[in-house]
C-alpha positions as CSV (number, residue, x, y, z in Angstrom):
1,X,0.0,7.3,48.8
2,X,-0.4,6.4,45.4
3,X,-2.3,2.8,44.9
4,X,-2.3,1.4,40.9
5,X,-6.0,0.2,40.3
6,X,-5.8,-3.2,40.2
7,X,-3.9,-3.0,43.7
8,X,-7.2,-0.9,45.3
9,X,-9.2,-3.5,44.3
10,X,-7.4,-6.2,45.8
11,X,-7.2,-4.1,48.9
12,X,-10.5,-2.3,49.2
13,X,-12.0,-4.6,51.7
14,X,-9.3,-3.7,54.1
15,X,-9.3,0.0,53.7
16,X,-12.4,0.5,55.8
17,X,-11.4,-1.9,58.7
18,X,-10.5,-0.8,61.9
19,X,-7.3,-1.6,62.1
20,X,-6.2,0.2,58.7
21,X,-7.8,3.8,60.3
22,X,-5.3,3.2,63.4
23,X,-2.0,2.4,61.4
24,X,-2.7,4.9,59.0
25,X,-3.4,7.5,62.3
26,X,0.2,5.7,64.2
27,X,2.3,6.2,61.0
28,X,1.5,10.1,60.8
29,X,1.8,10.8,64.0
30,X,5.3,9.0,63.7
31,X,5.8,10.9,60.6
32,X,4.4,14.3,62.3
33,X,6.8,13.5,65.4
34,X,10.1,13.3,63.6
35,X,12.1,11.9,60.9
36,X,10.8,8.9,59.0
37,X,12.1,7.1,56.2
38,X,11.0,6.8,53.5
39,X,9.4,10.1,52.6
40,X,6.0,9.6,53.2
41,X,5.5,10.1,49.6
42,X,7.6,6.7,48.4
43,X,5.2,4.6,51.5
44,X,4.3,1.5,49.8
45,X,5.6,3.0,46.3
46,X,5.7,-0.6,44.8
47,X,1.8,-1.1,44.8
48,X,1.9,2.5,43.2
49,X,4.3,1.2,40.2
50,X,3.7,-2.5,39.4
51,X,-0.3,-4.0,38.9
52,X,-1.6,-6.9,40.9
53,X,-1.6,-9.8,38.6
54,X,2.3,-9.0,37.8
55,X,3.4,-9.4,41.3
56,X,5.2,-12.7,42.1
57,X,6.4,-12.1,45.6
58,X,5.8,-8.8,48.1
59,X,7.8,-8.8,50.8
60,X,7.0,-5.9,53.3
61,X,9.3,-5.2,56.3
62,X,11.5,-2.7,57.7
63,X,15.0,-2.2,56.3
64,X,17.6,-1.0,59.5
65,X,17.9,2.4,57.7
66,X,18.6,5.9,59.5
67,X,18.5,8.6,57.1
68,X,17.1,9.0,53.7
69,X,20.7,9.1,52.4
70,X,20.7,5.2,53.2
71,X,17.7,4.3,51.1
72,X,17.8,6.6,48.0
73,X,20.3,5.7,45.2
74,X,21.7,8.6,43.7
């Protein structure tokens, strides 16, 4: 996963918490188990693209898709 700098430093406090080694073991074993979407490459993609200070809103949840073919445009 792909982090822009300004997004690791918001965030580095909560990299070496407990809880972030579990969900980052639980999501790939899911990944490892079956099919997953997104690709694993495109997890949290938008604090990969976009810095910090020019987010206005983040809204993290889980869209009802099944198969890539639902969440890529083409």
């Amino acid at each position: 996963m792909r982090i822009e700098p300004s997004w690791k430093l918001q965030l580095q406090d909560r990299f070496g918490q407990p809880y972030w080694s579990s969900l980052t073991a639980f999501v790939k074993e899911e990944y490892a188990a079956g099919h997953c979407c997104p690709p694993g490459r495109d997890i949290l993609r938008a604090v990969g693209l976009t810095p910090f200070d020019d987010v206005k809103l983040l809204i993290l949840g889980q869209a009802p898709y099944t198969c890539r073919a639902s969440t890529q445009p083409e």
